[in-house]
N, C-alpha and C positions, 0 to 999 in steps of 0.2 A: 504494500500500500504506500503511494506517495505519501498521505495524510494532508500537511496541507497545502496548497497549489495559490498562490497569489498572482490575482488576475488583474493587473489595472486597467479600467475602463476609461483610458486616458480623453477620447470624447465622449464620452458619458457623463460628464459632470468631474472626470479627474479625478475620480473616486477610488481608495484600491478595495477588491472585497478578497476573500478569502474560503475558497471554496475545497471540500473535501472529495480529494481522488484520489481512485488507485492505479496503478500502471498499467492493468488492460484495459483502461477502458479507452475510448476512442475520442476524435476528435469531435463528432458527433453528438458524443455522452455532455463533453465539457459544454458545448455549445448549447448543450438541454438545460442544464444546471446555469448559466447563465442565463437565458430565458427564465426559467422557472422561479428565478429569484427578482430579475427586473423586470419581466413582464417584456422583453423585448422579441423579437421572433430572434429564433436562430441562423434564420436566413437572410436576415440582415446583418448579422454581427460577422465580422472580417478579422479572424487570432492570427495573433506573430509571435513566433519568439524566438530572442534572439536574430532579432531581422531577417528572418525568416518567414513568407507566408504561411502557417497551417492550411492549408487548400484540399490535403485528401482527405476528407472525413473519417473513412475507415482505418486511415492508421492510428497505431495505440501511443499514449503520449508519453509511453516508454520508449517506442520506436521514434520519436519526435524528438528527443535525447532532453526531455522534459522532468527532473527530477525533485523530490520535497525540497518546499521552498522557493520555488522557483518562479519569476515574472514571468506569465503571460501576458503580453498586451493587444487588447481587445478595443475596436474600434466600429463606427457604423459603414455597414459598404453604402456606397455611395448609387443611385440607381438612375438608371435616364428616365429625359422626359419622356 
């Protein structure tokens, strides 16, 4: 288990939260638990770490070389008119 994962929602208000994960879960899972907590869709939200895009959902965020502690930063994608 990671345990705990810090995600800053650097345009979300700049806010950091602190979300609990384990190393299989997926880029997907992380993106549920951000929604589930802001009320935001997941398919709006756009993760990086380590400037890095996260883009395939199904990889795990062990595979992402994502470990306890560690910033994720979380952003709105942006959509056309």
């Amino acid at each position: 288990m990671l345990g705990k994962l810090n995600a800053v929602s650097e345009q979300l208000a700049g806010k950091t939260i602190v979300i609990e994960a384990k190393a299989n879960e997926t880029v997907e899972d992380l993106k549920g638990k951000i929604e589930e907590r802001d009320g935001i869709s997941s398919d709006s939200l756009k993760l990086d770490f380590q400037g890095m895009g996260l883009t395939d959902k199904r990889m795990t965020l062990s595979c992402c070389g994502i470990g306890h502690d560690q910033t994720v930063h979380v952003s709105l994608r942006l959509s056309g008119c």
